[in-house]
N, C-alpha and C positions, 0 to 999 in steps of 0.2 A: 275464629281460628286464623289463623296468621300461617301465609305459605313464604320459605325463605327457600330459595333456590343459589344452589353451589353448581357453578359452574367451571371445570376443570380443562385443562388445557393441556397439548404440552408445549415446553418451551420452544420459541422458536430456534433453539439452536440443535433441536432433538429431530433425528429422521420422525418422517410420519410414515409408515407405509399404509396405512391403510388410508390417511387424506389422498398419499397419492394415486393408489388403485382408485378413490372413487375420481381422481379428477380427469385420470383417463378415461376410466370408463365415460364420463361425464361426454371429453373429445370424441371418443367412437360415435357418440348418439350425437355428435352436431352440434354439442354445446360448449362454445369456444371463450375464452378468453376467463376461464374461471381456475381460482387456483384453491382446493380445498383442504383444510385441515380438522380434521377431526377428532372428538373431546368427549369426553362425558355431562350429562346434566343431571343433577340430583335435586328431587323436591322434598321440603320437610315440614309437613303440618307440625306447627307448634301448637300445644294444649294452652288454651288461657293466654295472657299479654304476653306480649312480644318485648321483654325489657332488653336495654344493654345489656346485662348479661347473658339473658339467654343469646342474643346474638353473637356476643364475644363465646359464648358455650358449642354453637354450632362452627364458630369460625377455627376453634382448636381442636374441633372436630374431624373438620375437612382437612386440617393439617395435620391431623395425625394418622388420619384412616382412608378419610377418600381421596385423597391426592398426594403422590407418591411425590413429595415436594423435592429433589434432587431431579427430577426429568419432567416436572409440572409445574404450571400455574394455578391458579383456583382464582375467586371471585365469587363473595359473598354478596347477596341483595335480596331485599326485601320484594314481595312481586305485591302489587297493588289488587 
């Protein structure tokens, strides 16, 4: 079984407010110089081989359902 992980973003030109609540908070506990944004991560056991299509099948997936592609990034990969 084959795991492909979608990782979603948003664009950099998109407020984050929850990267930035965590990167303050992050400041308050002492921990300096870190600037965070934050995303979602989706894992997808795929049943049986992992062909280009099914890859291209997950990746029009992620673009149509898991990631709000007007305020998002994504990033399809196979995990080892």
């Amino acid at each position: 079984m084959a795991k492909v992980i979608v990782d979603v973003m948003p664009k950099p030109e998109i407020l984050d407010p929850q990267g930035k609540a965590v990167t303050s908070a992050l400041k308050r506990l002492g921990f300096d110089g870190f600037s965070v944004r934050q995303g979602k991560r989706f894992e997808i056991d795929v049943d049986g081989e992992l062909t280009p299509e099914r890859l291209d099948q997950i990746g029009r997936a992620a673009d149509t359902l898991l990631a709000n592609t007007v305020i998002e990034n994504f990033d399809v990969r196979v995990e080892q």
